[in-house]
C-alpha positions in Angstrom: 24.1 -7.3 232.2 21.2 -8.5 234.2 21.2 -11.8 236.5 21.0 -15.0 234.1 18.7 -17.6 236.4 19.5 -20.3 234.1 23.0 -20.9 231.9 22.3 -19.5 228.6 20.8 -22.1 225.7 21.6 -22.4 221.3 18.1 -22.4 220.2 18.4 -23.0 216.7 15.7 -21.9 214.0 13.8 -24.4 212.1 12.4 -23.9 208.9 8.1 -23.6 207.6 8.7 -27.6 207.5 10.2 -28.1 211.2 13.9 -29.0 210.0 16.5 -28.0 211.7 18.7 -25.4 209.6 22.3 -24.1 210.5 20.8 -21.1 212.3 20.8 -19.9 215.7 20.3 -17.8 218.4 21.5 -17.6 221.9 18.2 -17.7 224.9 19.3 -15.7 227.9 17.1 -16.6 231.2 16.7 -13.8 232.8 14.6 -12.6 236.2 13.4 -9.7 234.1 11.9 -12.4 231.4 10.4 -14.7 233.8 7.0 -14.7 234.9 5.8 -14.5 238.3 4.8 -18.0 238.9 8.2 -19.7 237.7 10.1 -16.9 239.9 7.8 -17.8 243.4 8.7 -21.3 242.6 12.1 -20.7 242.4 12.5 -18.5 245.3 10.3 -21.3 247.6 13.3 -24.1 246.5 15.1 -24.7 249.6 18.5 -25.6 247.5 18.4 -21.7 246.2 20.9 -19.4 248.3 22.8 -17.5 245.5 19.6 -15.8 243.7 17.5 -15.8 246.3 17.9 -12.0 246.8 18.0 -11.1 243.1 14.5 -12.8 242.7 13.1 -11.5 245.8 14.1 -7.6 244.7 12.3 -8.5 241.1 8.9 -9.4 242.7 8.7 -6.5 245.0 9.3 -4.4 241.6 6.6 -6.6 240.4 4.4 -5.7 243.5 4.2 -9.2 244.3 3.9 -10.3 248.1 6.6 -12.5 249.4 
């Protein structure tokens, strides 16, 4: 299972009119799923020690300078 960023969140499905109904779904938040621009943000908070190396190996996959 990859690295969750984020704990994950009950999205749940509304209907054509915007009502909620009594479906959901479960949002995973991964590094994978994340764009570039949220992850570089992330990774330049100084309270970030835990996934700091997680994010750093998914933007030199990405090509990305650090």
């Amino acid at each position: 299972m990859p690295v969750k960023l984020k704990p994950s969140v009950k999205k749940y499905v509304r209907d054509d009119r915007g009502k909620m109904t009594s479906k959901w779904s479960w949002e995973h938040t991964t590094t994978a799923g994340t764009s570039t621009v949220e992850l570089k943000k992330i990774l330049e908070d100084k309270n970030l020690r835990k996934k700091r190396n997680v994010i750093e190996r998914e933007l030199i996959k990405r090509n990305e300078t650090l």
